[in-house]
C-alpha positions as CSV (number, residue, x, y, z in Angstrom):
1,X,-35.2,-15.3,-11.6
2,X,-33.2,-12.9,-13.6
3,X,-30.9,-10.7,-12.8
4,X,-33.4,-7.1,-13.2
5,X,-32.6,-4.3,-16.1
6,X,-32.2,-1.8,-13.4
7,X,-29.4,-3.2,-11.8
8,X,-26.6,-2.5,-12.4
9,X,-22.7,-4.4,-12.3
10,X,-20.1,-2.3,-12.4
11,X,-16.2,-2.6,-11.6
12,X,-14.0,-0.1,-9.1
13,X,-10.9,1.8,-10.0
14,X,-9.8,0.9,-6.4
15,X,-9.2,-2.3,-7.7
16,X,-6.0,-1.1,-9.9
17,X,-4.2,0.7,-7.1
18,X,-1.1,-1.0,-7.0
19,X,-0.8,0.1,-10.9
20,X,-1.8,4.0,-9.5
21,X,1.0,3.5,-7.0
22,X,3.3,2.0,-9.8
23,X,2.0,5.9,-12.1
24,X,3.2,5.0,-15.3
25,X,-0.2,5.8,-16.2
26,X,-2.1,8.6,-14.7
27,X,-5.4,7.8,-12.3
28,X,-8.2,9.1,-14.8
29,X,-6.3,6.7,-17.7
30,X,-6.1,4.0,-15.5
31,X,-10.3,4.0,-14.9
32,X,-10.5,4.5,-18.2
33,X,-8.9,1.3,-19.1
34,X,-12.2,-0.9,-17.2
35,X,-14.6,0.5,-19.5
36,X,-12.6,0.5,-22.8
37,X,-11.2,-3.7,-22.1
38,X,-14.7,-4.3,-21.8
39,X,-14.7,-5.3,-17.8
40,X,-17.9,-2.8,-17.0
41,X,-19.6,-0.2,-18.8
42,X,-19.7,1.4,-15.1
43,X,-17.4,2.6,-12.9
44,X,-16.7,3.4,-8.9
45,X,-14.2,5.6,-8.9
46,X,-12.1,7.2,-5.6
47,X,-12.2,11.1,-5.8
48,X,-8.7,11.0,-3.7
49,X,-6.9,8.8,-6.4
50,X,-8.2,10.5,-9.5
51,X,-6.9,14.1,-9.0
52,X,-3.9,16.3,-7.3
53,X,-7.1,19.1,-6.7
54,X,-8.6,16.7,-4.6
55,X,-10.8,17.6,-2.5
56,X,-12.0,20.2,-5.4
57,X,-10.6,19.3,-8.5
58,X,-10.5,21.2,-11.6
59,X,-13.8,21.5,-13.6
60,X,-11.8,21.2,-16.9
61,X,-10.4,17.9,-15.3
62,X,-13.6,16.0,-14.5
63,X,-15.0,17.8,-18.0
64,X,-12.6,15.9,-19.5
65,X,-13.1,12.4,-18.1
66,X,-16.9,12.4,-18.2
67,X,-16.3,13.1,-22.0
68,X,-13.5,10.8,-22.6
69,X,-15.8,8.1,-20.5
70,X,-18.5,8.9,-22.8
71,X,-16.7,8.1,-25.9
72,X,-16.2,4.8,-24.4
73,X,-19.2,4.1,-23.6
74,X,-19.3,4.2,-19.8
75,X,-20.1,6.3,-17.0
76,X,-19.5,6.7,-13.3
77,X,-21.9,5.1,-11.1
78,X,-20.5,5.9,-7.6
79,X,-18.1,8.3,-6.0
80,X,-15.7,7.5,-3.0
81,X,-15.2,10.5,-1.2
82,X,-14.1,11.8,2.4
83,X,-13.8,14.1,5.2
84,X,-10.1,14.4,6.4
85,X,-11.3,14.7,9.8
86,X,-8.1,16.8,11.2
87,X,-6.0,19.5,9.9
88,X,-2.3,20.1,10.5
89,X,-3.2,17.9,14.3
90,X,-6.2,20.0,15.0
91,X,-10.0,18.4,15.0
92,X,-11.5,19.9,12.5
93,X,-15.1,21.7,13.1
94,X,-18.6,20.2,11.5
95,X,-18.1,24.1,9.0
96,X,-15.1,23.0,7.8
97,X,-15.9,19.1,7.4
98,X,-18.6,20.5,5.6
99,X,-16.6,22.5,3.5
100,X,-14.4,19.7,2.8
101,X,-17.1,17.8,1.7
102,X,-18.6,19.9,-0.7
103,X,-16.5,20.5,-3.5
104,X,-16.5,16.9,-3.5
105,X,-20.2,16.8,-4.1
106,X,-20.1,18.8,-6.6
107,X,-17.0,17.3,-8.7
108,X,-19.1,14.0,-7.9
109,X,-22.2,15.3,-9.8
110,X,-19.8,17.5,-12.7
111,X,-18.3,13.8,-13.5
112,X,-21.9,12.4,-14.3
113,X,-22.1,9.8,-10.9
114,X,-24.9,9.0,-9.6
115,X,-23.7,8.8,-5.9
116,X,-21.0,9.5,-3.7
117,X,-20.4,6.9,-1.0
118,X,-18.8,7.7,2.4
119,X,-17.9,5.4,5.4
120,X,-20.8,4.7,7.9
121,X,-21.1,6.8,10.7
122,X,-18.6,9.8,9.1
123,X,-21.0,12.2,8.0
124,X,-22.2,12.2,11.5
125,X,-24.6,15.4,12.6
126,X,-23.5,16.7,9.0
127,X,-26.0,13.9,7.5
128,X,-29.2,15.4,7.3
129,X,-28.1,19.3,6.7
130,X,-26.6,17.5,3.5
131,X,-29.7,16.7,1.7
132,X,-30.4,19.7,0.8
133,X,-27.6,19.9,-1.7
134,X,-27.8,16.7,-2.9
135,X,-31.2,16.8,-3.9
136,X,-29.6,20.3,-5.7
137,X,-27.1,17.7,-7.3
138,X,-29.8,14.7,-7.8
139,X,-26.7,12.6,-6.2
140,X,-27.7,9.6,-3.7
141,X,-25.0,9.7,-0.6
142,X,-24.4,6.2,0.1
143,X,-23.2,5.2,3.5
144,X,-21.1,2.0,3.7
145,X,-20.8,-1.0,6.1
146,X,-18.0,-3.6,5.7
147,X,-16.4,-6.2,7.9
148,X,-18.0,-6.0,11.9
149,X,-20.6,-3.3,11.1
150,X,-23.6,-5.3,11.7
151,X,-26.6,-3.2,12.6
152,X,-26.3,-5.4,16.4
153,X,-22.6,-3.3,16.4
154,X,-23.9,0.4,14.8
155,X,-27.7,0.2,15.6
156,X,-27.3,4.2,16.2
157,X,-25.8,4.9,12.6
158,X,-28.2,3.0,11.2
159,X,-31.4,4.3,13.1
160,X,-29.9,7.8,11.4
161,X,-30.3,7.1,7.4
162,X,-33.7,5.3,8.6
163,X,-34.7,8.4,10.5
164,X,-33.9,10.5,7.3
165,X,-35.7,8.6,5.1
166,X,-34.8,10.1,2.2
167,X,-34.1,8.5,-1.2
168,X,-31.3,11.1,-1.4
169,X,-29.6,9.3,2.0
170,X,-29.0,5.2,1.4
171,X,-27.0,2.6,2.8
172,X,-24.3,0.7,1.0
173,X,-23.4,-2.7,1.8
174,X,-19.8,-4.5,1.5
175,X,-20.4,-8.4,1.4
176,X,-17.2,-8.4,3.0
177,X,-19.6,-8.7,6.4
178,X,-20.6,-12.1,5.0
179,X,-17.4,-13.9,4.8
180,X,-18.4,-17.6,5.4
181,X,-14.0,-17.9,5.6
182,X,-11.2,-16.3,5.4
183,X,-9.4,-15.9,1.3
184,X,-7.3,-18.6,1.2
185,X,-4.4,-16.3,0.3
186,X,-4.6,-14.2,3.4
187,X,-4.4,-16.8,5.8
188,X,-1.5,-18.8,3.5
189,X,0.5,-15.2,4.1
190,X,-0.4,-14.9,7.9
191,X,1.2,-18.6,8.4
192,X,4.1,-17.7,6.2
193,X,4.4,-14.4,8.2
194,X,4.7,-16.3,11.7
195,X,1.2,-16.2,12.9
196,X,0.9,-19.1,15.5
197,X,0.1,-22.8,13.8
198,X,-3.1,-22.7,16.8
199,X,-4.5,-19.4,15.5
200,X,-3.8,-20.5,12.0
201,X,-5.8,-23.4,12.0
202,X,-8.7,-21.5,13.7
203,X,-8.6,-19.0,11.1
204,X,-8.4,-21.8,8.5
205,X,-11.3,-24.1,10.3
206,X,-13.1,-21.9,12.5
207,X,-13.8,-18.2,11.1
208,X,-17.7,-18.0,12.1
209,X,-16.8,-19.2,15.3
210,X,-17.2,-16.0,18.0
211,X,-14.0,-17.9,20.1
212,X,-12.1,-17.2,17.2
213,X,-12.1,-13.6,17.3
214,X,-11.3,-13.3,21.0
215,X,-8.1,-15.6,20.0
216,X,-6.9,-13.2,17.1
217,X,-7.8,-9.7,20.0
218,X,-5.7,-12.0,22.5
219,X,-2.6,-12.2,20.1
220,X,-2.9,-8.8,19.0
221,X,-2.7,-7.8,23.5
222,X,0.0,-9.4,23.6
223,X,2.2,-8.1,21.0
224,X,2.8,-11.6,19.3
225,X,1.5,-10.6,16.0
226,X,4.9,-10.6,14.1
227,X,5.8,-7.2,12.4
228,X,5.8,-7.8,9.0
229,X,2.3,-9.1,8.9
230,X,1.1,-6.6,11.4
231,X,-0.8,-4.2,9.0
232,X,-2.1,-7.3,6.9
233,X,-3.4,-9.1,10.6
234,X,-5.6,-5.6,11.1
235,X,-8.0,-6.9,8.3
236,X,-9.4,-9.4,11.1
237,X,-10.2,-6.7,12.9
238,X,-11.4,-3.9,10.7
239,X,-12.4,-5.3,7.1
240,X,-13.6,-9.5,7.4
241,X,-17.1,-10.0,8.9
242,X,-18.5,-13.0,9.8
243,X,-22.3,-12.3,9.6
244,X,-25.1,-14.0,7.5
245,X,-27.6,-12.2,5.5
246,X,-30.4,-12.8,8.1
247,X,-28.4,-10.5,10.7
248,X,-29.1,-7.8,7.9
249,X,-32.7,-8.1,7.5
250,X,-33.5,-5.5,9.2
251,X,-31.2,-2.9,7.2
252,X,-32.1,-4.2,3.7
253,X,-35.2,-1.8,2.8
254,X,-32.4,0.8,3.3
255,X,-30.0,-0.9,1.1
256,X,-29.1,1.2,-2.8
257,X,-25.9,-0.2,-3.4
258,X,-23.7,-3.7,-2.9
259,X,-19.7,-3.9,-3.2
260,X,-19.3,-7.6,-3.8
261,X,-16.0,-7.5,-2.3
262,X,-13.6,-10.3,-2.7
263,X,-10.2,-11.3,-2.0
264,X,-8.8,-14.0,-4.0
265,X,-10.7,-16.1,-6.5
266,X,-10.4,-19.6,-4.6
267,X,-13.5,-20.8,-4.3
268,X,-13.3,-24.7,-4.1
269,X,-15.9,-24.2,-1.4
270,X,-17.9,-21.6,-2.1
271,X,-16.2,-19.1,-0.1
272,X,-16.7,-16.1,-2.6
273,X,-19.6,-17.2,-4.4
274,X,-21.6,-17.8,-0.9
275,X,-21.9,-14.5,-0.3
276,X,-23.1,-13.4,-3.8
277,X,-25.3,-15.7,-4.0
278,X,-27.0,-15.0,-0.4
279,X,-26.9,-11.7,-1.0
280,X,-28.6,-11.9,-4.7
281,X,-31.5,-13.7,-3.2
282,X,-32.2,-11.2,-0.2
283,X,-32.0,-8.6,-3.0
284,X,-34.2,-10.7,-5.0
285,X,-36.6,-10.8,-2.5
286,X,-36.4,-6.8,-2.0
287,X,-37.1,-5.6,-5.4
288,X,-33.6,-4.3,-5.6
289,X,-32.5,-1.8,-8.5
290,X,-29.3,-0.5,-7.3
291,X,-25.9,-1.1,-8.5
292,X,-23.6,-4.1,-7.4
293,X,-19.5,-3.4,-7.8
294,X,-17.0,-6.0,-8.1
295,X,-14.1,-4.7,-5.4
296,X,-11.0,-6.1,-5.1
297,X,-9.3,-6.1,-1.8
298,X,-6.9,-8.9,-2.2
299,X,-3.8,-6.7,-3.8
300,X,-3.1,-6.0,-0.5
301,X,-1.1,-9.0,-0.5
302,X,-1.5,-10.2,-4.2
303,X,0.4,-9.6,-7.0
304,X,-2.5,-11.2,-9.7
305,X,-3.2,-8.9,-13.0
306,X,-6.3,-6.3,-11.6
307,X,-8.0,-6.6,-14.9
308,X,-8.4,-10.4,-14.9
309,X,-9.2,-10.6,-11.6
310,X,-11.7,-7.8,-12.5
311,X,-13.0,-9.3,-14.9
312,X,-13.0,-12.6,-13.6
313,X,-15.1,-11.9,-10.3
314,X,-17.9,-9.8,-12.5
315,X,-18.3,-13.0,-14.9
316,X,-18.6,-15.3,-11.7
317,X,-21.2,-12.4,-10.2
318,X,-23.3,-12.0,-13.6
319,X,-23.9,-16.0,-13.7
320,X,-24.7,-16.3,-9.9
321,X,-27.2,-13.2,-9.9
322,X,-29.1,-14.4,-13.1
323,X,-29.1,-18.3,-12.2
324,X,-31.1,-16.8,-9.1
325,X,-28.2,-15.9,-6.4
């Protein structure tokens, strides 16, 4: 099998953070920079990184990146955008998440993407008075599922884009649910950190274990994680899954989009290439024409060069989809 003309690989600005953080270049310069090396020819790019306007950012300002994209020879395939659910402490109501929302839409669609991609679950009620405008905006909103969000743990956010069915509503998935282990890198830091040698090994040995969750909820209760690993330790809660593509199966006729999230490039034992290679054959198996994005998660705690790593991870991807995986 070969990998289809439809699909599409594409690379995230999210994976050169650290060098937005650093701002000696600016955040539209910084995308830039995947397309015009050569890494992807299409870009995910965060709406909250790109521009000071956000959450409506000036027309002249996402004019000028489309064009300057252009003339690269790339393009935007996916929006990250939000709804900053409180204002100044106070809850904000479904109107004004709304109108939070929409200007991001719309800057979404004025940039050229093809989709805007939200956490699942966030739109909420707001999901299905949204089509409307984005059939306006021929955009795709993509809710996404990383780490523990198995359809077992959010049947009910699910059920919703199902219910919808819509081609204008899809659901995103983060491979990051299919960790057959823990990066190698993280669990090195955790040990240098202080995490107990016990839990260590577990997380080493023993991932896809279900007792080895309960150990890492039972360190957390009892305030031994040590505090300058804390925020890194939350990952094992919040961002590393340990489900295989058959808990999916259900979900994957919803499916438009894949963030092949990785961590580190160790992969003596197929740690990062499992999960491609799982996934490419359940999409196989689907007909699936979406787009696939190499995501880097691992500067978190990593200090590597995002453009190699980048680039690195998508030549690893291409070979696995088209050999089949």
């Amino acid at each position: 099998m070969t990998r289809p003309r439809d699909r599409t690989l594409s690379a995230s600005a999210f994976n050169l953070t650290p060098e937005v953080i650093r701002a000696e270049r600016t955040a539209p310069d910084l995308a830039l920079t995947l397309v015009e090396r050569g890494i992807a020819p299409a870009i995910e790019i965060e709406l909250g990184q790109m521009w000071r306007g956000f959450p409506a950012p000036a027309a002249s300002e996402t004019q000028e990146f489309r064009d300057r994209l252009a003339a690269a020879g790339g393009r935007v395939s996916i929006v990250g955008v939000s709804i900053d659910e409180f204002d100044r402490g106070r809850r904000r109501t479904d109107a004004e998440r709304r109108a939070f929302l929409d200007p991001q839409l719309r800057a979404a669609a004025a940039v050229g993407a093809a989709g805007v991609r939200l956490p699942l679950g966030q739109a909420g009620a707001l999901l299905g008075d949204l089509v409307p405008l984005l059939e306006d905006l021929d955009l795709v909103l993509y809710e996404e599922a990383q780490g523990h969000e198995t359809p077992a743990t959010r049947p009910d956010d699910y059920d919703r884009i199902a219910a919808l069915d819509t081609p204008h509503v899809r659901l995103l998935l983060d491979i990051s649910m299919l960790m057959p282990a823990l990066p190698v890198t993280f669990v090195e830091r955790l040990e240098r950190g202080g995490i107990p040698a016990d839990l260590v090994r577990r997380l080493r040995d023993e991932w896809r274990d279900p007792a080895t969750q309960g150990a890492v909820v039972d360190l957390l209760h009892d305030g031994r994680v040590p505090g300058p690993v804390h925020t890194l330790y939350m990952n094992l809660l919040v961002r590393f899954g340990r489900a295989q593509v058959a808990d999916l199966a259900s979900v994957l006729p919803l499916l438009g989009a894949v963030h092949l999230k990785f961590w580190d490039l160790d992969d003596a034992d197929g740690r990062v290439s499992e999960p491609i290679r799982a996934v490419g054959e359940a999409l196989g198996r689907q007909g699936f024409t979406g787009t696939l994005c190499s995501e880097w998660g691992g500067h978190e705690w990593l200090d590597d060069d995002p453009w190699e790593m980048t680039s690195r991870h998508l030549a690893l991807a291409g070979a696995l989809l088209a050999s089949g995986g």
